[in-house]
C-alpha positions in Angstrom: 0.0 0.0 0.0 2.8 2.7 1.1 4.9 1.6 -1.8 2.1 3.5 -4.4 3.4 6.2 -2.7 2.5 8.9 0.2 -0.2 10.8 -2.0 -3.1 7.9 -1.8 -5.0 7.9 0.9 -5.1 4.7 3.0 -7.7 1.4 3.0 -9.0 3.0 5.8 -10.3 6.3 4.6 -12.0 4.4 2.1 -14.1 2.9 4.7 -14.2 6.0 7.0 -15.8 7.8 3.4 -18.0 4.9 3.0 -19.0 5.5 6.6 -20.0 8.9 6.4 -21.9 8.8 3.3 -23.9 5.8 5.0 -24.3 8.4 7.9 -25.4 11.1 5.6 -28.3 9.2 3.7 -29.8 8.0 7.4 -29.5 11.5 8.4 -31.7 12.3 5.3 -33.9 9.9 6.1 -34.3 11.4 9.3 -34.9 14.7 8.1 -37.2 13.7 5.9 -39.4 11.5 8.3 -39.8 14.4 11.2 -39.7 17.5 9.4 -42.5 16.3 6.5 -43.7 13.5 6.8 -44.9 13.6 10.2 -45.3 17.9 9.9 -49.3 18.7 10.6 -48.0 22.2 9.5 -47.5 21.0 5.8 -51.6 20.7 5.4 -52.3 24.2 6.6 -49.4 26.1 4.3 -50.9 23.8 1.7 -54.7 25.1 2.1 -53.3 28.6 2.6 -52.2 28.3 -0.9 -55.3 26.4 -2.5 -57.3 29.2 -1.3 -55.1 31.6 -3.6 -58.0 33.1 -6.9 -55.0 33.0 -9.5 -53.0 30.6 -11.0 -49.6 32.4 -10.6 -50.3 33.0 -6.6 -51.2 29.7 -6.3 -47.6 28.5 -8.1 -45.8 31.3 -6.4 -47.2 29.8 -2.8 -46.5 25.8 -3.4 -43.5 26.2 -5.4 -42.5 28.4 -1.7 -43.8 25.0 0.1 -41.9 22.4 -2.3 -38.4 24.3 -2.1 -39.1 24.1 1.8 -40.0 20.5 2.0 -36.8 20.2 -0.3 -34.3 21.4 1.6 -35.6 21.0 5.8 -34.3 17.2 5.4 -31.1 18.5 5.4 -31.3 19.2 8.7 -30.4 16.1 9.5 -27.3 16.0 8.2 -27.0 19.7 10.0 -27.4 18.1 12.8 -25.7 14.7 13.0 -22.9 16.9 12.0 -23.0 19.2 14.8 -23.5 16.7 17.5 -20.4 14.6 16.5 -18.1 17.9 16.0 -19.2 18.6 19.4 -18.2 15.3 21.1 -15.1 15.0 19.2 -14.0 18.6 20.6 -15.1 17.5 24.6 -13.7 13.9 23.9 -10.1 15.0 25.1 -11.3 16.4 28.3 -13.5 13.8 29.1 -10.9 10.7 28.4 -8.6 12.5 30.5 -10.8 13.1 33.5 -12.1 9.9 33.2 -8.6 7.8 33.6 -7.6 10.5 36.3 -4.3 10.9 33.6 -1.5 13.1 34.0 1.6 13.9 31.8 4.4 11.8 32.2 7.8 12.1 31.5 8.8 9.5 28.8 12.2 7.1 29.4 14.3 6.8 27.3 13.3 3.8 25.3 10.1 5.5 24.5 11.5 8.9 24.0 13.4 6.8 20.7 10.6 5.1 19.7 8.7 8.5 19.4 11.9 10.7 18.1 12.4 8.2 15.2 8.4 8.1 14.3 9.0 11.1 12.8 5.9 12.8 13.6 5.4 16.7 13.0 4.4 17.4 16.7 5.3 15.1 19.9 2.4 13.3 21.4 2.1 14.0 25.1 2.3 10.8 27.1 -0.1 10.2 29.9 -0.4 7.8 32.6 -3.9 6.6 33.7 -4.6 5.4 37.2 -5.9 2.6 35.7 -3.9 -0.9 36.3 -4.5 -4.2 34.3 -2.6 -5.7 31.2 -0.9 -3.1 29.0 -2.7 -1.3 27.3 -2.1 2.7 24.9 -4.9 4.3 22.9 -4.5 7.5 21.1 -6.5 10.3 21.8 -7.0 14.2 21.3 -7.0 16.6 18.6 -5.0 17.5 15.7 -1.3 19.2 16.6 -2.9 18.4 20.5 -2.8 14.4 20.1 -2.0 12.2 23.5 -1.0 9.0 24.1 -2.8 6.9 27.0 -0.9 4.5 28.7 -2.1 1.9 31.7 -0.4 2.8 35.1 0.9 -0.7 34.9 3.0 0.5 31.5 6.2 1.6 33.8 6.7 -2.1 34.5 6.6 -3.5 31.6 8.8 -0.8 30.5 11.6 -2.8 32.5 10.4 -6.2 32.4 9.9 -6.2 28.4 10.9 -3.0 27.3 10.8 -4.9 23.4 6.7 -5.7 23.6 5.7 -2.0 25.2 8.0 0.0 22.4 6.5 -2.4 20.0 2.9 -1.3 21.4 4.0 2.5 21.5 5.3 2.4 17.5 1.7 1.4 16.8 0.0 3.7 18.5 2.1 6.3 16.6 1.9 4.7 13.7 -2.0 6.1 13.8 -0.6 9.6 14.4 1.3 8.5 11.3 -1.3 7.6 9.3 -3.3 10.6 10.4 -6.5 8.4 11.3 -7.0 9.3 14.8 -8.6 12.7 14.5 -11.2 10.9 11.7 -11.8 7.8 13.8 -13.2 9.7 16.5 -15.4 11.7 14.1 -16.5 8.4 12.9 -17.6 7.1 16.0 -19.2 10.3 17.0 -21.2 10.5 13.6 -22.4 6.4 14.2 -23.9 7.2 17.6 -25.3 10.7 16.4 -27.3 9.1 13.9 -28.0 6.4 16.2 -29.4 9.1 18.6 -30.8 11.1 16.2 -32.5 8.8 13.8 -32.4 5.0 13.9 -34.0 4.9 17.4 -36.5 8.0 17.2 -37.3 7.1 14.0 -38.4 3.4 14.8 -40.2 5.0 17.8 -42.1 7.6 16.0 -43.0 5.1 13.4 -44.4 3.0 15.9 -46.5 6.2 17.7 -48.0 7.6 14.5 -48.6 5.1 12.2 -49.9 1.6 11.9 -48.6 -1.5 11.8 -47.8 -1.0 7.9 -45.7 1.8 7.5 -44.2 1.2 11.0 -43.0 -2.4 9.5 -41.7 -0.3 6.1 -40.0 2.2 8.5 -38.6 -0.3 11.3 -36.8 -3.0 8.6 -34.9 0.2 6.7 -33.8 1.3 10.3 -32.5 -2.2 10.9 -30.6 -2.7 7.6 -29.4 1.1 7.8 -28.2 0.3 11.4 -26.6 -3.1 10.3 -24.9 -1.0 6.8 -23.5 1.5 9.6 -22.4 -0.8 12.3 -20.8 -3.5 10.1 -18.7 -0.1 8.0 -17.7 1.3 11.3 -16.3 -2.0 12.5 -14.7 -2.2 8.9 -13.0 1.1 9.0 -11.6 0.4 12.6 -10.1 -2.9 11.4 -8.6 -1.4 8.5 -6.8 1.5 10.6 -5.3 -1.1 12.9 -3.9 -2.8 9.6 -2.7 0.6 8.5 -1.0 1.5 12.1 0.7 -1.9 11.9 2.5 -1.1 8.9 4.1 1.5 10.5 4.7 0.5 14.0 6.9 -2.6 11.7 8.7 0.2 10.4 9.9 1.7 13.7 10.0 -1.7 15.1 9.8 -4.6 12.9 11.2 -7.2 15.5 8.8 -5.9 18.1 5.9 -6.1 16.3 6.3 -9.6 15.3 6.9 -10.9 18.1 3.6 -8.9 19.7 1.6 -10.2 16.8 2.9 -14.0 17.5 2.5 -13.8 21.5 0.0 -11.0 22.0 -3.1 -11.4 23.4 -6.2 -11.6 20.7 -9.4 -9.7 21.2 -12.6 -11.7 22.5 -14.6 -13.0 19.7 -18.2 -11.4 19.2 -21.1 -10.2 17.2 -18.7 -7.5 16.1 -14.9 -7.5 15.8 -13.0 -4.3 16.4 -10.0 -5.4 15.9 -8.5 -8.0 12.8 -7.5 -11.3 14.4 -3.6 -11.5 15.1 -2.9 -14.1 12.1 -4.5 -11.5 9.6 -2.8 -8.5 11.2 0.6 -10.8 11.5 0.1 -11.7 7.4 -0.7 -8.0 6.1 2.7 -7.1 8.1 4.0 -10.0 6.0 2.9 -9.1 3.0 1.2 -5.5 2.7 -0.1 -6.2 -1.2 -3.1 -8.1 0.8 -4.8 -4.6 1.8 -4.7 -3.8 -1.9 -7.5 -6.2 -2.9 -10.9 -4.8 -3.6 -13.9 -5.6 -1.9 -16.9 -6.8 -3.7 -19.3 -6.3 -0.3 -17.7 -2.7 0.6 -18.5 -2.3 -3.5 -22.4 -2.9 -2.5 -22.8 -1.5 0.7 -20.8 2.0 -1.3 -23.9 1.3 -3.6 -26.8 0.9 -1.3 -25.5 4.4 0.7 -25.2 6.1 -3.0 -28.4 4.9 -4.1 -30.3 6.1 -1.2 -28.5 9.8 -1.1 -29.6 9.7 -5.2 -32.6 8.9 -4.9 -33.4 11.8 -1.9 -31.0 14.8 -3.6 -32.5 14.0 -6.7 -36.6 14.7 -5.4 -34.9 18.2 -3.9 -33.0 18.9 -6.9 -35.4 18.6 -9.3 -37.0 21.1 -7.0 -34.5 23.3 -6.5 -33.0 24.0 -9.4 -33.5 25.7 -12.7 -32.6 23.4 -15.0 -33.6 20.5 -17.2 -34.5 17.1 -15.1 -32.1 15.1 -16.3 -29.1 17.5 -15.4 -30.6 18.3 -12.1 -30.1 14.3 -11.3 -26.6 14.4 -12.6 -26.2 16.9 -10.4 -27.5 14.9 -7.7 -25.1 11.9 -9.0 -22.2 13.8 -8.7 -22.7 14.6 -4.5 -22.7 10.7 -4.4 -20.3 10.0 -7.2 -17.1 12.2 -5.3 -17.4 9.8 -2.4 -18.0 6.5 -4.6 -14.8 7.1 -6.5 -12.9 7.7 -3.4 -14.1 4.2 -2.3 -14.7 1.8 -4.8 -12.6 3.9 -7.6 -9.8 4.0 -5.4 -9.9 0.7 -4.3 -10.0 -0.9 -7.9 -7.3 2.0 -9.2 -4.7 1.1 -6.3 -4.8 -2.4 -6.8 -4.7 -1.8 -10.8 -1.8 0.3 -10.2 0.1 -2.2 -8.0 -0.7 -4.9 -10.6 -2.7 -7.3 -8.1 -6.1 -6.7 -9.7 -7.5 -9.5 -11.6 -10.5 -9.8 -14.3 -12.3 -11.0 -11.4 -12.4 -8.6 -9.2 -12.8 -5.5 -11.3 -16.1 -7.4 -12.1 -17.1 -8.3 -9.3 -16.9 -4.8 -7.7 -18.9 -3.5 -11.3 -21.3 -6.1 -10.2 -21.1 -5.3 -6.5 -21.6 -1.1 -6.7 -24.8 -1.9 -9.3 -26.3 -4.4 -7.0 -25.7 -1.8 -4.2 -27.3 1.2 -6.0 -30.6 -1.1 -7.2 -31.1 -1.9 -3.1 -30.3 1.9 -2.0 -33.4 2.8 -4.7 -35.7 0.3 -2.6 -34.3 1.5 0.5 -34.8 5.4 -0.1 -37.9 6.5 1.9 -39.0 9.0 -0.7 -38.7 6.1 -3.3 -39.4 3.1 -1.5 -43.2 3.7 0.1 -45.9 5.5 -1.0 -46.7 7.4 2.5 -49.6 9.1 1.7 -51.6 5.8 1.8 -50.8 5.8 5.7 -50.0 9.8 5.8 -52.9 12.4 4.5 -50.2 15.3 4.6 -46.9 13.4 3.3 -46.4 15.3 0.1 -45.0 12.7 -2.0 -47.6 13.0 -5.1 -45.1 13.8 -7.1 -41.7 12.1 -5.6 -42.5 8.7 -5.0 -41.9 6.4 -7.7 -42.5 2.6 -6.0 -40.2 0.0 -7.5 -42.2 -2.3 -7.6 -44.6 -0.6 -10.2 -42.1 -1.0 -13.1 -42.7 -3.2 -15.6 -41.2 -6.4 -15.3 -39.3 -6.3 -18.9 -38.1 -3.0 -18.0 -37.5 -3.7 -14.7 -34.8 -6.3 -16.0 -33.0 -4.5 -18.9 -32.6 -1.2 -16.4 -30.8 -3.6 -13.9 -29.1 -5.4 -16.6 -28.0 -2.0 -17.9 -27.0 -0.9 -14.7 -24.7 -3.6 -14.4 -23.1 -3.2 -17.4 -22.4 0.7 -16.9 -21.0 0.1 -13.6 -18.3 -2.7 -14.4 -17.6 -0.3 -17.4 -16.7 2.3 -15.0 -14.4 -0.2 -12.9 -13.1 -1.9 -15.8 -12.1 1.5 -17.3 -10.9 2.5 -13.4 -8.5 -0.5 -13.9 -7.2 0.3 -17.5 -6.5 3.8 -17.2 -4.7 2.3 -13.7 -2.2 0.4 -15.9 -1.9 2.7 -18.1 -1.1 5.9 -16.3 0.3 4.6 -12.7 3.5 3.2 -14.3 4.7 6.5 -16.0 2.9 9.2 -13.6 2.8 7.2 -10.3 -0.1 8.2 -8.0 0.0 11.6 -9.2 -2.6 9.8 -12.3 -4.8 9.5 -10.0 -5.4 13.1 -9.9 -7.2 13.3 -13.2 -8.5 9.5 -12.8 -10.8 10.4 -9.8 -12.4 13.5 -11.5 -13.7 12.0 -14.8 -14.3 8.6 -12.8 -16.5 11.0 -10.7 -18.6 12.3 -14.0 -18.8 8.9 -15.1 -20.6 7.5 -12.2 -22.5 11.3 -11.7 -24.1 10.7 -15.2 -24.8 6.4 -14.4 -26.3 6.7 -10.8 -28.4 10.3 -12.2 -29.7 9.1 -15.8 -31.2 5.4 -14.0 -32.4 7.0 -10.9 -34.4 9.3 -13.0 -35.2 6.8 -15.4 -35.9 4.8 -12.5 -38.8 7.2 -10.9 -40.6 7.8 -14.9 -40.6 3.6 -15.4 -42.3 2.9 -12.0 -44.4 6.2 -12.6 -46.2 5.6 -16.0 -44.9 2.2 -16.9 -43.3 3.5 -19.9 -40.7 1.6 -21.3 -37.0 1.5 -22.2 -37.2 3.3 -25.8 -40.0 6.0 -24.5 -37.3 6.6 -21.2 -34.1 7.1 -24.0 -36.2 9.4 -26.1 -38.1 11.5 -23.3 -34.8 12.0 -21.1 -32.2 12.5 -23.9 -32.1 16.0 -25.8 -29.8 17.0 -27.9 -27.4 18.8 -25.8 -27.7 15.6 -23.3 -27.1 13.4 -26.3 -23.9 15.4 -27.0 -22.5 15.6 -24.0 -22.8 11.9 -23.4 -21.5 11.0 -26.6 -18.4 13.6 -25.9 -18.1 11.7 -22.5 -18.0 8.4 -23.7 -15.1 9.4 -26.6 -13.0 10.6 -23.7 -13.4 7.6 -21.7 -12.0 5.3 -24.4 -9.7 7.7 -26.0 -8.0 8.7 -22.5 -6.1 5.4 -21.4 -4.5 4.9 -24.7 -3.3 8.3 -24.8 -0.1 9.6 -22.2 -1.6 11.2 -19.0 -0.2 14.8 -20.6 -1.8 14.7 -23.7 -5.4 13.0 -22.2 -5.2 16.0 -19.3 -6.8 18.6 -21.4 -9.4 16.0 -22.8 -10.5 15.8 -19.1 -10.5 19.4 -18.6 -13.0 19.8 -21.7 -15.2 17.0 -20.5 -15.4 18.7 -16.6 -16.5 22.2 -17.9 -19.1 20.7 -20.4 -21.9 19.5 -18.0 -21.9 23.7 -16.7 -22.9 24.5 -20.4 -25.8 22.6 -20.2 -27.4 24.7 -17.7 -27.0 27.4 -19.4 -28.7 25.8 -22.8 -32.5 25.4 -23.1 -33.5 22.2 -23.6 -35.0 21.3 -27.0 -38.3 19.3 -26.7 -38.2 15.8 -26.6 -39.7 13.9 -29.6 -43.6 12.4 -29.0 -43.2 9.6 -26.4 -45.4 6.6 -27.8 -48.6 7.0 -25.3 -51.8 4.8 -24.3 -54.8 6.1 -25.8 -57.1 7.2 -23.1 -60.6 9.2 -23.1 -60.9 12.8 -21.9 -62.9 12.6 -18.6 -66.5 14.1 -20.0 -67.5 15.5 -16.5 -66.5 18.9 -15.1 -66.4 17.8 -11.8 -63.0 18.7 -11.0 -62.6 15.6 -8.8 -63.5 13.5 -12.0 -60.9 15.6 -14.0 -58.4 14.8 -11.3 -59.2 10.4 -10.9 -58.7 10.5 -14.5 -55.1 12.1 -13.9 -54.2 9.8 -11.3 -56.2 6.8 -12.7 -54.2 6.9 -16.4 -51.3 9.5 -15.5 -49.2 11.3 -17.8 -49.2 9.5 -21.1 -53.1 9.3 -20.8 -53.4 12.9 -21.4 -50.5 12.8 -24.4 -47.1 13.7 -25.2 -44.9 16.6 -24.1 -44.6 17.9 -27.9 -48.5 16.7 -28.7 -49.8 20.1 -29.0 -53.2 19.0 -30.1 -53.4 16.5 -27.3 -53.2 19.1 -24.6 -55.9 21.9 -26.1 -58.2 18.4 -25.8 -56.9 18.9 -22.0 -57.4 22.6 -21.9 -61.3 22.6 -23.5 -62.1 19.6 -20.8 -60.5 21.6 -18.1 -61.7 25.5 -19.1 -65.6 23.5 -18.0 -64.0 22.8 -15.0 -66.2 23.9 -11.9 -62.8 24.8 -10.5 -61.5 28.3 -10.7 -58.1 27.2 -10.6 -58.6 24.4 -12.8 -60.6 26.5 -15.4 -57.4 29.0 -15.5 -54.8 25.8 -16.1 -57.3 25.2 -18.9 -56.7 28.7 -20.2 -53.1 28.4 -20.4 -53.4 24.8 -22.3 -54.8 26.3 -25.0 -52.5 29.7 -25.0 -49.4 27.2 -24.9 -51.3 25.0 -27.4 -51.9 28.0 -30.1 -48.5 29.2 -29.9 -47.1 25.7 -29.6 -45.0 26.6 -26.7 -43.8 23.8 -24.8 -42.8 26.0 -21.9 -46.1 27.0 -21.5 -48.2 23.8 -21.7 -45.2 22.7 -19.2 -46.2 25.4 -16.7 -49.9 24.5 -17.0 -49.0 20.8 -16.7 -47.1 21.6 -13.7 -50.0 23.8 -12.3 -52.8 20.7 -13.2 -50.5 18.2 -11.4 -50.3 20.1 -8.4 -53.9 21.5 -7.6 -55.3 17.9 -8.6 -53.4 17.1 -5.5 -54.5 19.9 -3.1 -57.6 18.7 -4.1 -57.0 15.3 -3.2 -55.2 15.9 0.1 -56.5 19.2 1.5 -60.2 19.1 1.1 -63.0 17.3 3.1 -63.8 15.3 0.1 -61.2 14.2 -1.3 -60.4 13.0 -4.5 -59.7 8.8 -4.5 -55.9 7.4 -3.5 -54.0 7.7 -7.2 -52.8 4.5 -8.5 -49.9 6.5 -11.3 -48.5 8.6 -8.1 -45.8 10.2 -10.2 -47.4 12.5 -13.1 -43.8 14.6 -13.5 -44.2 18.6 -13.9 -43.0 20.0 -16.4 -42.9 17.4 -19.5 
């Protein structure tokens, strides 16, 4: 692992990434369970606005409401955050307090061992008045870091002055390594979220709703709580692997023989440490940490999946810009942290020339697997929670699974597949290509592009995702309703560069990289060009202006009922059947059908779509009689 070089970041921070994009998606989750779907406050903002006479004031007000619901489940995150920075600032304090430690003056033994670790600043040594077998942990803060020793440590010193110098260089070899500051923000971060969502969100569930959603809550907590636990325990066994390395450097005899003769940690549910054969092996031969994982691949994928699938819904919301880019854009939050895991992982062994066939696909296979689970996982994706919910205002977010098409349902997973191995495959090539001539400073302009490549994968299926389990359409439709032009383009450009770059030298493919990384900003700057007709089930007009007959027709047949995006005759049909309405609102949507119809603008039967969608679902959830439960719960504004 060192012999790639000091610029790559060890096995551990792959898992300590891992870990806190895990944390970050059940922080999400948390967010989004208290502060919408359980809000009564939601329903009255909502009827404030349904009460609005015009059509613009009545936008204006829920597009205020949507951008809110959009970005309060970041709170979560907010918070997890600033309950772990907190305990990681007391932690010092409160460790030393606790062991009743004070400084002590090192002999000179250790004073060697720590003079030739080499470290920037001098841990501070300190004795506990605690006695038993010897024992050091690291602790503190960066440039402020201590070293605990048990009060029996003095002892030892004398009696085997070898096995506590041995014990020493591997607790420094953590100051080495630089791990100790983020292992203690790990920890932290696991029993925030543990605090502030796996156990008061089970509980609320419980409280509030039925048996039903409380089931379709509790079993996401458990296999959130499991993903978390089981990457914690992973990144704390990969650090001690890490501080090994170096301790052998500082004392290679020393830490033998304490790996032969040392006492192994109890065997449990959860392992903390690696047992002493694995640790005394890796010592052995380091190349053993190189080897990817195909279950950290997965468990990268379920985490990524999830924070998709939740950015995407408040994206799309948030921003100005086609859908499609407003998922890549969502993508590329998970995407960074993805290619600093599984990338990495399947780059450094590529690099080192340990990676076989094998393994690049089974970490392809691993990530995809991953991402399909996070999707089923992902609150705002996995349950429809209006059924159980009046006020949870997932009309037009949730997208069940479970309603796509079989035949679709397989070639999107199947395609998934495919485009993640290509990323690792193409991870390993450019690997073999670059690492030999530039060393690990390729991996600069690797991790970028890797990035885009995943950003555009986990964006384009999620999407795609959400419109197949919406309105059944199928894969052609998807392709020709999601992919304009400039989309087209900028794909197409992508894809060149990917197979161009690792035939090319690493100087002459930089600039390629550069162009690709500043094309996806010109696409929010283009206007989309419509989408060509998407092929559409013929369905009859409602012939009632009952709004709430108008509306079950929406949510009985959903988008492609009503026609295609670029059908312009299809939605004056719309606007004549809704101008009858007996619904102000509805009468004025009408109106601008037929305005966007006559001047065939798509922006403006787009706006009127939008408005149709959303007081159809006022009128379902915040009225006395409501419209019937939708069975299409995903009519998308804006098509």
């Amino acid at each position: 692992m060192r012999g790639n070089g000091p610029t790559l970041p060890s096995t551990s921070v792959e898992r300590l990434r891992l870990l806190f994009l895990t944390v970050a998606a059940g922080a999400l989750f948390g967010g989004y369970w208290f502060l919408v779907l359980v809000q009564d406050g939601w329903s009255e903002r909502n009827r404030a606005c349904g009460a609005l006479p015009g059509i613009e004031e009545f936008l204006d007000c829920s597009t205020r409401i949507l951008v809110l619901q959009a970005l309060v489940p970041l709170a979560g995150p907010a918070l997890v955050a600033v309950l772990t920075v907190s305990a990681y600032l007391a932690a010092p304090t409160v460790i030393t307090h606790r062991h009743g430690a004070r400084p002590l003056d090192p002999w000179p033994a250790i004073r060697e061992t720590v003079e030739r670790a080499g470290l920037d600043r001098t841990p501070t040594l300190m004795l506990s008045e605690q006695s038993g077998p010897l024992w050091m942990f690291v602790y503190g803060r960066r440039n402020r870091h201590r070293v605990m020793l048990s009060s029996d440590t003095p002892l030892c010193a004398v009696t085997d002055t070898e096995r506590v110098t041995a014990t020493l260089a591997h607790e420094l070899g953590h100051l080495r390594n630089r791990d100790v500051d983020r292992t203690y923000l790990a920890v932290f971060a696991v029993v925030s979220l543990a605090l502030v969502t796996i156990a008061p969100v089970g509980l609320s569930a419980l409280l509030v709703t039925g048996p039903t959603p409380a089931l379709a809550v509790t079993w996401r907590d458990l296999v959130l709580a499991l993903l978390v636990t089981g990457t914690w325990a992973a990144v704390v066994r990969a650090r001690e692997h890490d501080a090994d390395l170096w301790g052998g450097d500082l004392r290679p005899g020393g830490m033998l023989a304490l790996l032969t003769g040392g006492k192994q940690e109890r065997r449990g549910l959860l392992r903390l440490h690696p047992p002493h054969e694995r640790r005394l092996r890796v010592l052995l031969d380091p190349d053993l940490l190189l080897r990817p994982s195909a279950v950290e691949a997965v468990a990268t994928g379920i985490a990524a999946g999830v924070v998709v699938t939740e950015l995407g819904v408040s994206l799309r919301t948030l921003l100005p810009v086609p859908p499609l880019v407003a998922y890549w854009v969502a993508g590329l939050v998970a995407a960074v942290p993805v290619s600093g895991i599984v990338g990495l992982a399947v780059w450094r062994a590529g690099a080192a020339r340990v990676l076989t066939r094998l393994q690049v696909l089974a970490c392809g296979l691993g990530l995809g697997a991953g991402l399909v689970a996070g999707l089923v996982l992902a609150p705002r994706s996995g349950v429809r929670w209006s059924r159980w919910i009046p006020t949870a205002p997932d009309f037009t977010a949730v997208a069940e699974p479970t309603e796509i098409q079989p035949g679709t349902a397989i070639w999107m997973t199947v395609t998934l597949l495919a485009l993640t191995t290509a990323v690792t495959g193409w991870l390993a090539l450019a690997a073999r290509a670059w690492a030999p001539r530039a060393g690990t400073r390729a991996w600069r302009y690797t991790a970028p592009l890797a990035a885009l490549m995943l950003a555009v994968v986990l964006g384009t299926w999620s999407l795609a995702a959400r419109l197949a389990a919406s309105e059944q359409w199928g894969a052609a439709d998807l392709a020709r309703l999601m992919i304009t032009p400039q989309a087209a383009l900028f794909l197409l450009v992508l894809a060149l560069v990917a197979l161009l770059a690792p035939r090319l030298p690493l100087r002459t493919a930089a600039p390629l990289l550069v162009l690709v990384l500043v094309l996806p900003p010109s696409l929010l700057i283009l206007s989309p060009a419509p989408p060509p007709p998407v092929t559409t089930r013929a369905a009859a007009l409602p012939d009632s202006p009952q709004a709430g007959v108008i509306c079950l027709g929406l949510f009985t047949v959903g988008v492609s009922g009503f026609g295609a995006p670029a059908d312009h005759a299809a939605r004056a049909r719309l606007g004549e059947t809704l101008r009858d309405s007996d619904d102000g609102l509805l009468r004025q949507v009408g109106e601008l059908f037929l305005r966007g119809a006559r001047t065939r603008s798509q922006d403006l039967e787009g706006l009127a779509w939008t408005a149709f969608v959303r007081r159809c679902d006022h009128l379902r959830r915040y009225r006395d009689a409501p419209v019937p439960e939708p069975v299409s719960p995903f009519p998308t504004e804006g098509w």
